[in-house]
Each structure stands twice: as structure tokens, then as C-alpha cells.
N, CA, C and O atoms as a GROMACS GRO file, in nm:
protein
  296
    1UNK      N    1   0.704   1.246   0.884
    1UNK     CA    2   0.795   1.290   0.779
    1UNK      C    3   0.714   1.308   0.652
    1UNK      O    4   0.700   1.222   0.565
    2UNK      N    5   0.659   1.433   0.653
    2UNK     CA    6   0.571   1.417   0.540
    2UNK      C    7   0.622   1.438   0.409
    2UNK      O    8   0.702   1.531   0.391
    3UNK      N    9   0.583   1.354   0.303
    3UNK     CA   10   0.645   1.406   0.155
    3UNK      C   11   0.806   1.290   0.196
    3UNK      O   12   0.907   1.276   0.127
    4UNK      N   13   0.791   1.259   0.262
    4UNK     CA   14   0.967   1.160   0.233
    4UNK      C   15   0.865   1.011   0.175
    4UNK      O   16   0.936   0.929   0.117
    5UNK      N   17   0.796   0.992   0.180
    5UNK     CA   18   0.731   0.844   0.069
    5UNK      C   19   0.651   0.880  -0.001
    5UNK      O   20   0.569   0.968   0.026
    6UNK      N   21   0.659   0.824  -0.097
    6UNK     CA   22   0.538   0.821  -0.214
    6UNK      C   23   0.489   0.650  -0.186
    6UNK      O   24   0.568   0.556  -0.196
    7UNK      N   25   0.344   0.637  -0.151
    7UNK     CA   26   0.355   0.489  -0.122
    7UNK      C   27   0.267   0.454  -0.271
    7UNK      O   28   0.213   0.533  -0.349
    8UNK      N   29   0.274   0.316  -0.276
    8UNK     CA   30   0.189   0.235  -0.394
    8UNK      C   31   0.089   0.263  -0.401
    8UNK      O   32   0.040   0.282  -0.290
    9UNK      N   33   0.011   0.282  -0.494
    9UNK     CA   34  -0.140   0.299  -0.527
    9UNK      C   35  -0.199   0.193  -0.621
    9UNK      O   36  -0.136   0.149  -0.718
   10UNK      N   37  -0.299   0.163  -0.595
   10UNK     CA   38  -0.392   0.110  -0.660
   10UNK      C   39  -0.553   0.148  -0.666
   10UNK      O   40  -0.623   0.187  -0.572
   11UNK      N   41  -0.585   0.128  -0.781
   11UNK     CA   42  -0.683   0.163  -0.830
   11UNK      C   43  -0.801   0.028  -0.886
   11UNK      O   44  -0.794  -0.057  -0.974
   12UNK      N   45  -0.922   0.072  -0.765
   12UNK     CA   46  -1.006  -0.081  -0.779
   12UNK      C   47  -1.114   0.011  -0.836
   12UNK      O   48  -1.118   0.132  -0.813
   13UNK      N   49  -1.222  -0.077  -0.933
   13UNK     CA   50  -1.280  -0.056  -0.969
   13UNK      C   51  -1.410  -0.163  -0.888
   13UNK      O   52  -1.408  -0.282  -0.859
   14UNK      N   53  -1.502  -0.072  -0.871
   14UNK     CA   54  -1.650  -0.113  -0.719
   14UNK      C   55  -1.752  -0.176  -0.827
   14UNK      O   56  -1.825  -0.250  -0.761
   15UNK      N   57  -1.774  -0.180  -0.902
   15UNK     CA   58  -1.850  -0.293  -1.012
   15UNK      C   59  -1.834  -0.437  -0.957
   15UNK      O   60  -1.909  -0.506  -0.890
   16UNK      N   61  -1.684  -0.464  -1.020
   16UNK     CA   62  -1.630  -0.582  -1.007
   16UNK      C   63  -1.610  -0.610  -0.893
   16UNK      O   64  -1.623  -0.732  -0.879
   17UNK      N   65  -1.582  -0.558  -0.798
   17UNK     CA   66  -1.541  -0.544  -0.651
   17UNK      C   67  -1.696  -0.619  -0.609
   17UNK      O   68  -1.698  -0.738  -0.575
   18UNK      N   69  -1.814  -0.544  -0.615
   18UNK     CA   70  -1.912  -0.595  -0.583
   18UNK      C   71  -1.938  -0.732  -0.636
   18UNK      O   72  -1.994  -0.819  -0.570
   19UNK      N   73  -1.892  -0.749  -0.764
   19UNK     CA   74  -1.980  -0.891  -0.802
   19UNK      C   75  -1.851  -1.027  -0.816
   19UNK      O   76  -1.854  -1.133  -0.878
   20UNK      N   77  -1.743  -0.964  -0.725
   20UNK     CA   78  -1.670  -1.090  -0.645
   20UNK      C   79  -1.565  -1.151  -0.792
   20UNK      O   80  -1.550  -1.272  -0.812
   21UNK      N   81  -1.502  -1.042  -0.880
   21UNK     CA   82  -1.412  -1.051  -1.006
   21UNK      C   83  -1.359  -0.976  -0.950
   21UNK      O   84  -1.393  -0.894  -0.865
   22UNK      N   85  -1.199  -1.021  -1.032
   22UNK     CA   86  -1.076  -0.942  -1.014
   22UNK      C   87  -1.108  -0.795  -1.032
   22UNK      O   88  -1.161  -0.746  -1.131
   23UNK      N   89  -1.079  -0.746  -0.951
   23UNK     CA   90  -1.132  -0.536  -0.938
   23UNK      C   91  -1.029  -0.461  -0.954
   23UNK      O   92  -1.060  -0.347  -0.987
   24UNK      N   93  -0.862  -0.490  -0.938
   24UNK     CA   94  -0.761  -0.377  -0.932
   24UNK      C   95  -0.747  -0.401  -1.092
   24UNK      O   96  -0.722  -0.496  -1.166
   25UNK      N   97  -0.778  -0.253  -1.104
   25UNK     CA   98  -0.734  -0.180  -1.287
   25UNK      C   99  -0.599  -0.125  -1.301
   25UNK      O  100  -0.548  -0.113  -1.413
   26UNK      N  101  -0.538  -0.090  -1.194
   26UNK     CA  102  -0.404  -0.071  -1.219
   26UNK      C  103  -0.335  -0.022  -1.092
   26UNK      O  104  -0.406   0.030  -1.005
   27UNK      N  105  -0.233  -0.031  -1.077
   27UNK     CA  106  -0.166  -0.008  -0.956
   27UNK      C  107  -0.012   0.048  -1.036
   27UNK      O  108   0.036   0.023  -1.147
   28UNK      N  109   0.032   0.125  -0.931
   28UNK     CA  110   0.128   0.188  -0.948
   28UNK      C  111   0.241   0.208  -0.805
   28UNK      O  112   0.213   0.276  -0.705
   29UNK      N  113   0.368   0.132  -0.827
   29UNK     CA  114   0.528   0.112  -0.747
   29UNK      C  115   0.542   0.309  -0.745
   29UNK      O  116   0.560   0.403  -0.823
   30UNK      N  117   0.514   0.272  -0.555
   30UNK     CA  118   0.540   0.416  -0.519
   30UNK      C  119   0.708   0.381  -0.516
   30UNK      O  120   0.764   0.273  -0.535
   31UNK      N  121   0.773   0.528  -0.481
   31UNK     CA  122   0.941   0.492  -0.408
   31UNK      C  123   0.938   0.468  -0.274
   31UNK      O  124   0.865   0.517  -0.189
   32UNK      N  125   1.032   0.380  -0.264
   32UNK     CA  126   1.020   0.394  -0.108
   32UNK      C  127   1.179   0.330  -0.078
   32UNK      O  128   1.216   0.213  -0.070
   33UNK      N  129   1.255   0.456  -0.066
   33UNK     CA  130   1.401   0.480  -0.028
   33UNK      C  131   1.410   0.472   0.099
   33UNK      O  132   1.513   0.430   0.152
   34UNK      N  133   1.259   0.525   0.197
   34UNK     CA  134   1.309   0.495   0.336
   34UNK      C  135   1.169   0.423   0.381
   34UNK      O  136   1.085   0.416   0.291
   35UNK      N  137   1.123   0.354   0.542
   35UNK     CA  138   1.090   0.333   0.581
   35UNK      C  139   1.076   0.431   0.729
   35UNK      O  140   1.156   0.499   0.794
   36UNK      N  141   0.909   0.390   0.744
   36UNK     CA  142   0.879   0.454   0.890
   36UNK      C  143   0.860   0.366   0.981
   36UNK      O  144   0.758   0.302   0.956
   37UNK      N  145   0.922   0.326   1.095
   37UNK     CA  146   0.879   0.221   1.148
   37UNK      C  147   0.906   0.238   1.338
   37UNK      O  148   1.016   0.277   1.378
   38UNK      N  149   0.811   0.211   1.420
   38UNK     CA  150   0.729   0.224   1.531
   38UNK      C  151   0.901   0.182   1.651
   38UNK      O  152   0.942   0.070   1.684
   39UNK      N  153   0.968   0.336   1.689
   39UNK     CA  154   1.066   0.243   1.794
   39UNK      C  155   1.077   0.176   1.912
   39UNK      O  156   0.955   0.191   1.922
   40UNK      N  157   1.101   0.126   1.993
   40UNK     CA  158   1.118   0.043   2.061
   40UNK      C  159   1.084   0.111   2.192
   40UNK      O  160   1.034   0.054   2.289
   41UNK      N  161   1.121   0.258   2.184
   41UNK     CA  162   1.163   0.367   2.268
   41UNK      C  163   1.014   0.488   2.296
   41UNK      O  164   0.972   0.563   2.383
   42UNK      N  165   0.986   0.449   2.181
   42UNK     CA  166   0.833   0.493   2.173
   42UNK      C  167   0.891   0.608   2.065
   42UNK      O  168   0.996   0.673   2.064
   43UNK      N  169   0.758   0.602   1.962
   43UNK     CA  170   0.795   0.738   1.838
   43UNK      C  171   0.819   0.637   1.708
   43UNK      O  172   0.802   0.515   1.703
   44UNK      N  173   0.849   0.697   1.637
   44UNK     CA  174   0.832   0.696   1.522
   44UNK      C  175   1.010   0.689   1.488
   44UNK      O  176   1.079   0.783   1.527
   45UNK      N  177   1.074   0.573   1.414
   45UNK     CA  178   1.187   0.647   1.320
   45UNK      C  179   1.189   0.595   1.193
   45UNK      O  180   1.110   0.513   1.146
   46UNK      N  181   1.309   0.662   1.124
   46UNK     CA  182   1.345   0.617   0.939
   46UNK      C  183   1.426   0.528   0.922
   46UNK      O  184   1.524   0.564   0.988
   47UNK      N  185   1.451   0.425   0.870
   47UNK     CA  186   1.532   0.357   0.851
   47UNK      C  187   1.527   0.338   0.674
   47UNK      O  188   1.422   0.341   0.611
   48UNK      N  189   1.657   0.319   0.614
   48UNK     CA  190   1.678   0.298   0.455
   48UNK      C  191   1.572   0.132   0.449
   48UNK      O  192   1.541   0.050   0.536
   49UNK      N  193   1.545   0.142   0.316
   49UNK     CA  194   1.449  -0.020   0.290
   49UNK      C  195   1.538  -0.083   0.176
   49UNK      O  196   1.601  -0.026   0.086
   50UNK      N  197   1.529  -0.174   0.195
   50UNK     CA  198   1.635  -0.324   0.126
   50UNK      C  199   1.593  -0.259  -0.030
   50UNK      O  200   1.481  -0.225  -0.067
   51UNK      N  201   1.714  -0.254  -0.102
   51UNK     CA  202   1.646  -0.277  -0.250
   51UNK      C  203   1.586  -0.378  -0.267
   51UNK      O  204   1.486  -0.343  -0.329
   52UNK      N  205   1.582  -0.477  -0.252
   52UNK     CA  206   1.423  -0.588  -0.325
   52UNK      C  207   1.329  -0.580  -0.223
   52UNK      O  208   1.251  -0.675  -0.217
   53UNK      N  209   1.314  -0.486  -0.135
   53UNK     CA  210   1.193  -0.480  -0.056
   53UNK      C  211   1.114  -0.364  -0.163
   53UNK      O  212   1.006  -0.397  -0.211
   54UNK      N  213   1.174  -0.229  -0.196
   54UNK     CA  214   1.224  -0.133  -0.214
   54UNK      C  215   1.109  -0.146  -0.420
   54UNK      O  216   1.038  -0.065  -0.479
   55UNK      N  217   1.138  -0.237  -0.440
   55UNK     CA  218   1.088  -0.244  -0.582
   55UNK      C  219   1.007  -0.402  -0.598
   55UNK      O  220   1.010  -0.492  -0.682
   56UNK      N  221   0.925  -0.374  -0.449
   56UNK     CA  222   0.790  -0.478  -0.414
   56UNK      C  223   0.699  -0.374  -0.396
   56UNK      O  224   0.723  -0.260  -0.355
   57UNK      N  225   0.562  -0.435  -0.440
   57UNK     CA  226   0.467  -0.413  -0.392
   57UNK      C  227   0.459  -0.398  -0.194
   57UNK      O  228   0.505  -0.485  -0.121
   58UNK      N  229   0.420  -0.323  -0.164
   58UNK     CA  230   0.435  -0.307   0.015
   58UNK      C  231   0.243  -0.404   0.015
   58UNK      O  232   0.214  -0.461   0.121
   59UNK      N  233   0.173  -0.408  -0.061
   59UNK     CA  234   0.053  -0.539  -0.004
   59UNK      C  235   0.027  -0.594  -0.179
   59UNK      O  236   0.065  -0.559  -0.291
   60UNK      N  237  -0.049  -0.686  -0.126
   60UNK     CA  238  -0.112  -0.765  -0.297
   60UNK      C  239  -0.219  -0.737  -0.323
   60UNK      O  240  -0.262  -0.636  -0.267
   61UNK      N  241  -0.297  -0.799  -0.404
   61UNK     CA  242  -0.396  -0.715  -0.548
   61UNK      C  243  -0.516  -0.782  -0.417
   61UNK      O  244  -0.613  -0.719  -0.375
   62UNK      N  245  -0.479  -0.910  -0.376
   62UNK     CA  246  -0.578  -0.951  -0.288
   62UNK      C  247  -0.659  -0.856  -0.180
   62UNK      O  248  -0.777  -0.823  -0.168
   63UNK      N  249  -0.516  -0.824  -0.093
   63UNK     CA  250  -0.521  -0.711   0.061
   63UNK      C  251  -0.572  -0.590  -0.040
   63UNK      O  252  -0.681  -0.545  -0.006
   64UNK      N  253  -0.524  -0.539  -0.136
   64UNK     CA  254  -0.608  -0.394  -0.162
   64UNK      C  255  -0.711  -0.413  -0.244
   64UNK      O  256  -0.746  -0.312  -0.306
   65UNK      N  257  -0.783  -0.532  -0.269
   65UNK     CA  258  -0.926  -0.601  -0.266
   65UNK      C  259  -1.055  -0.569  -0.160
   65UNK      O  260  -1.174  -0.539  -0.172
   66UNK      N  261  -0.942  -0.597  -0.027
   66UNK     CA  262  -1.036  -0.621   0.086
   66UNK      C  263  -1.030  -0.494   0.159
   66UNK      O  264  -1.128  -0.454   0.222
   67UNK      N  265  -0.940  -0.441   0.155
   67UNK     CA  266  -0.889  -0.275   0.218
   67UNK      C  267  -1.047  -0.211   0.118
   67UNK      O  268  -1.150  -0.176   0.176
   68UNK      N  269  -1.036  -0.209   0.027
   68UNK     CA  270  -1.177  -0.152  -0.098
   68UNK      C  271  -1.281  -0.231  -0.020
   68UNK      O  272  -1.299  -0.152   0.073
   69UNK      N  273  -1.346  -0.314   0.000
   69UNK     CA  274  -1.462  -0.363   0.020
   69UNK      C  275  -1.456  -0.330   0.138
   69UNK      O  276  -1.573  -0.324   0.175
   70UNK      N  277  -1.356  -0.290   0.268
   70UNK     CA  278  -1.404  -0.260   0.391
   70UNK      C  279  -1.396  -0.090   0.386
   70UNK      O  280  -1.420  -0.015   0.480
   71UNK      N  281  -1.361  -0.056   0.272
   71UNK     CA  282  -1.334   0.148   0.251
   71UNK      C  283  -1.537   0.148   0.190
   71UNK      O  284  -1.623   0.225   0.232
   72UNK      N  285  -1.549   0.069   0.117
   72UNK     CA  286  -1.672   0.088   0.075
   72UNK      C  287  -1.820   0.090   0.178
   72UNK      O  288  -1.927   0.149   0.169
   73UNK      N  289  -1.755  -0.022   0.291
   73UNK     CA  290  -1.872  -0.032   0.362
   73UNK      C  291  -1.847   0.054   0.434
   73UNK      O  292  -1.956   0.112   0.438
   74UNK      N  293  -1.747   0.136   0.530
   74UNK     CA  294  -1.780   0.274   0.541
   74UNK      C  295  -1.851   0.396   0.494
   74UNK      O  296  -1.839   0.502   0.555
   0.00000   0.00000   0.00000
């Protein structure tokens, strides 16, 4: 379903990243009105997402820490 999410972004900075200091400079609450999630049946479906899921972060400053240090060593 392409274009139905805008997901969260964050933005690490590889300085700090390298020398083991807080690295995310800013992050930004994508929408996320629906969810994609793996069916039972095999495939892909949409389901609506909880409002307080909905206006969370979907990972933390930590996980898109380590997501960056394993994007880097690629």
C-alpha cells in the first residue's frame, strides 16, 4: 500500500554515533492512521492503529541508535 504511511524519522548524526554519545538530532511523528500487518492466511493486511499507539514513537532513540551503527557498517 504505497503512500498510505508516512512512518517516523529520525535523524542521527555518525560523529557522535561513533564516539558512543547521544546521536539522534531530531526525529519526527510520522501518521500512522493505519497499520500493515503479516495475515495469518499469508499476505499482507490494513488494520486502523489505536490512537495512543497512533501518536507513539513506532521504536526509541536507543533502537534507531543501533539500526544507524548497523546501516553504517554496511
Amino acid at each position: 500500500v504505497q503512500g498510505a504511511v508516512n512512518p517516523d524519522e529520525f535523524y542521527v548524526y555518525k560523529p557522535a554515533l561513533r564516539s558512543g554519545h547521544q546521536a539522534v538530532l531530531r526525529r519526527t511523528l510520522g501518521s500512522k492512521a493505519i497499520r500493515m500487518v503479516y495475515d495469518v492466511e499469508g499476505g499482507v493486511r490494513t488494520e486502523d492503529v489505536e490512537p495512543e499507539m497512533a501518536h507513539r514513537f513506532s521504536i526509541t532513540d536507543a533502537e534507531a541508535e543501533d539500526l544507524a551503527r548497523q546501516a553504517v557498517t554496511i
